[in-house]
C-alpha positions in Angstrom: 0.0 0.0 0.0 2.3 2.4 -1.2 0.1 4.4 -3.4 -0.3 8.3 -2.8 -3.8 10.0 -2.7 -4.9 11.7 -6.1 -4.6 15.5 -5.9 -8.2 17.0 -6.7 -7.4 20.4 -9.0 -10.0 23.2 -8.4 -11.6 23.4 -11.5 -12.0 19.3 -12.1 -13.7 19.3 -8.5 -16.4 21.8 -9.7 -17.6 18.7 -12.0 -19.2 17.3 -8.4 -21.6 20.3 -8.2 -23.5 19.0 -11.8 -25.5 16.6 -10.1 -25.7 18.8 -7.0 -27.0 20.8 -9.3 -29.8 18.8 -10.8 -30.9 17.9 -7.6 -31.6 21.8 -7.4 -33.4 22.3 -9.9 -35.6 19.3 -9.4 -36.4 20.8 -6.2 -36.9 24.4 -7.6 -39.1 22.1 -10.3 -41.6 20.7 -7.3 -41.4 24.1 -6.0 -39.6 23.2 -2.7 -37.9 25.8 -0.6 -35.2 25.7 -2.9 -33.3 28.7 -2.1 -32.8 26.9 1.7 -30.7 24.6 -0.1 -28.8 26.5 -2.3 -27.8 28.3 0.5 -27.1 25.1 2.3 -24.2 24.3 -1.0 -22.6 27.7 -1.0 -21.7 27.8 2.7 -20.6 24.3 2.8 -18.3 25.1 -0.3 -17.2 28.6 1.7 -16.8 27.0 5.1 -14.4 23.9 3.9 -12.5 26.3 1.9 -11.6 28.7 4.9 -11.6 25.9 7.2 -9.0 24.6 4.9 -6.8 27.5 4.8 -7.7 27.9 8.5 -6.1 24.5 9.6 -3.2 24.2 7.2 -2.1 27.7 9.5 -3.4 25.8 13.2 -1.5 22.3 12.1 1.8 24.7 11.9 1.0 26.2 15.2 3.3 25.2 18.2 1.5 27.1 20.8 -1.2 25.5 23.5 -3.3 28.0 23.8 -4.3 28.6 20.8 -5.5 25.2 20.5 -7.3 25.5 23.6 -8.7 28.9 22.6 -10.1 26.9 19.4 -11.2 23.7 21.6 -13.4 26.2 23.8 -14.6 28.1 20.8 -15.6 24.5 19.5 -17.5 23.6 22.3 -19.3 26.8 23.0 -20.5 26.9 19.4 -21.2 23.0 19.5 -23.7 24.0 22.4 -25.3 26.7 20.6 -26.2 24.9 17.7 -27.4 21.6 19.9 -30.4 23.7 20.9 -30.9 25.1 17.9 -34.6 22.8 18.8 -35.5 24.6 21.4 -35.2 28.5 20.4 -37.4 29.6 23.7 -34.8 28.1 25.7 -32.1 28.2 24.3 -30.3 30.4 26.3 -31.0 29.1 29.8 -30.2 26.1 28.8 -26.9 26.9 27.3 -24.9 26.4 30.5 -25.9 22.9 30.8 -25.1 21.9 27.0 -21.6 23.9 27.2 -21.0 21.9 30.7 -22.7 18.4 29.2 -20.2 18.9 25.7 -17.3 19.8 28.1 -17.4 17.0 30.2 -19.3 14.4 28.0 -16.5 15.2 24.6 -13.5 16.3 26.9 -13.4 12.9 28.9 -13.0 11.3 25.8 -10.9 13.6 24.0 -8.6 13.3 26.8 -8.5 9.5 26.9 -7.9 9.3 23.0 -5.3 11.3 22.5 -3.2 11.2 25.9 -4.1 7.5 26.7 -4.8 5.9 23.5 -2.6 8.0 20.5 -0.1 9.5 23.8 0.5 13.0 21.8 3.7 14.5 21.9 3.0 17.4 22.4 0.0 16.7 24.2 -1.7 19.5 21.8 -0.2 17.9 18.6 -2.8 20.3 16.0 -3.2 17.8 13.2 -4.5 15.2 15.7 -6.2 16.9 18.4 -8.4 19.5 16.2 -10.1 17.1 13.7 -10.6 14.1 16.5 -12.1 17.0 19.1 -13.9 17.9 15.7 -15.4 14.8 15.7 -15.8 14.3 19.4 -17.7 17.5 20.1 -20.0 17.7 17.1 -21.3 14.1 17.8 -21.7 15.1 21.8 -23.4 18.2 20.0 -25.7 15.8 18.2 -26.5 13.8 21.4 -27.7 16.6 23.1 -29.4 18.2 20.7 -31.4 14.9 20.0 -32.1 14.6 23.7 -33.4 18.0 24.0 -35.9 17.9 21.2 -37.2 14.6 22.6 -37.3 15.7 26.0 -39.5 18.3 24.9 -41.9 16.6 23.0 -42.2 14.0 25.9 -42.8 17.3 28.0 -45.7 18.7 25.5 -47.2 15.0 26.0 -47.4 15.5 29.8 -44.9 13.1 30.1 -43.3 12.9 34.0 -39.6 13.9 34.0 -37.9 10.1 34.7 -40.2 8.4 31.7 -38.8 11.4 29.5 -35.3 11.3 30.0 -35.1 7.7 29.4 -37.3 8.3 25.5 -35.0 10.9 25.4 -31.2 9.1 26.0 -32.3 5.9 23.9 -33.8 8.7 20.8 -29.9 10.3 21.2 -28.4 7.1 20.9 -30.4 5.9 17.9 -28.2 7.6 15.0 -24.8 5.9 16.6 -26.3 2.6 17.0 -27.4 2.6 13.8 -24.1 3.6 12.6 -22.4 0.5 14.8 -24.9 -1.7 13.1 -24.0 -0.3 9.4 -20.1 0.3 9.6 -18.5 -2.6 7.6 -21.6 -3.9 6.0 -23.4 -1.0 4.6 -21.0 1.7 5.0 -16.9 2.2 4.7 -17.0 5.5 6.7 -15.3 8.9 6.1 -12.2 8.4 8.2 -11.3 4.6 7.2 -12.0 5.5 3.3 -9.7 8.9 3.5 -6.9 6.5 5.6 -7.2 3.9 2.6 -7.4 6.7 0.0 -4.3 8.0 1.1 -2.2 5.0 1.1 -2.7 3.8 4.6 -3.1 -0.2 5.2 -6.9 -1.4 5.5 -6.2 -3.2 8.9 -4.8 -0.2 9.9 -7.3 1.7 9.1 -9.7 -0.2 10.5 -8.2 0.0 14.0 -8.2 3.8 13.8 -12.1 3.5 12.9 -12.6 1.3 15.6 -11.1 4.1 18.0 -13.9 6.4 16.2 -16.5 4.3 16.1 -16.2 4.2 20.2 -15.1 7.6 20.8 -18.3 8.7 19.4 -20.2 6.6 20.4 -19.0 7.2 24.6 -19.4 11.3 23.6 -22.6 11.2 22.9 -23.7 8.8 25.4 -21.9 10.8 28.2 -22.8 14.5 26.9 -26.8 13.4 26.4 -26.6 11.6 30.1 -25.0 14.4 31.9 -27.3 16.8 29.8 -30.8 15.6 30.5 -29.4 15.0 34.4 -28.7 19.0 34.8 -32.0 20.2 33.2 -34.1 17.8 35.5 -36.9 19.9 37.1 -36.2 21.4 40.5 -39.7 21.4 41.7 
């Protein structure tokens, strides 16, 4: 497995937007809210392409705070997006998502790269940003999952200790389908991009099993510690 990973030029990876394209317009065609997903296209394509720049200057960095400047950025916005569901109460709940994501992602973060991968430096940029990239946004997905549920179980009249259990299995459901999937339906994103690059298959599937179980213990954790600050105080 010595092979490198083809280089994508600009201008051939604009061919991949023809079909997003179509898509489009057969959504402009059944008169959908089309311009929601146009929208959704162009800021992918501007967020990758700054985030791009953006890390190829953090992966160069030597300096510890920074990165934990961005890891506290990453987690505050991770929090405001998780209640994105609940836009009455989204800012009183805030402190318990940014504490939930904390505690819930960091744990994890922390045993994966200091007791699993052992970092040298402990803040090594190339690993710690995208695996607390992946760690947060799925504790951010957890919660967010919980919250909605919670409420709905809420609007039913639903007691407090029946709700938070619909609410932790409904957070759990995307990751256990995923564990179910990976290997038979799906190759995922990190084990393809390891393979693409070069990188042995067995290899990469140990790294994905690392994944796979990191994201599964975030979002477990983060939704648990989540629906056990907002119980009702009455």
């Amino acid at each position: 497995m010595d092979e490198t990973i083809t280089s994508i030029p600009f201008p051939r990876l604009l061919i991949i937007l023809i079909p997003s394209g179509i898509v489009s317009f057969i959504i402009y065609s059944w008169t959908l809210e089309w311009k929601n997903y146009i929208y959704a296209i162009s800021r992918m394509l501007g967020q990758l392409i700054i985030i791009g720049y953006f890390l190829s200057y953090i992966f160069n960095s030597n300096n510890s705070l920074t990165i934990l400047f961005i890891l506290m950025l990453m987690v505050v916005a991770a929090s405001w997006i998780a209640l994105r569901v609940l836009t009455k109460k989204r800012i009183n709940l805030l402190k318990y998502a940014i504490i939930a994501i904390t505690i819930g992602g960091g744990v994890i973060l922390y045993i994966v790269t200091q007791l699993l991968l052992q970092l040298d430096p402990w803040y090594m940029p190339r690993f710690m940003i995208p695996l607390a990239g992946m760690i947060f946004s799925s504790a951010m997905n957890g919660v967010s999952l919980a919250a909605e549920r919670l409420q709905a179980e809420f609007d039913k009249g639903i007691g407090y200790d029946d709700a938070k259990r619909v609410a932790f299995k409904a957070s759990l459901i995307p990751i256990i389908n995923s564990l179910f999937a990976v290997g038979l339906v799906s190759i995922p994103g990190m084990m393809t991009g390891q393979i693409l690059s070069g990188i042995s298959p067995l290899t990469a599937a140990r790294y994905q099993i690392m994944v796979m179980c990191m994201i599964f213990s975030s979002v477990g954790l983060a939704s648990y510690i989540f629906l056990v600050l907002i119980r009702p105080k009455n």
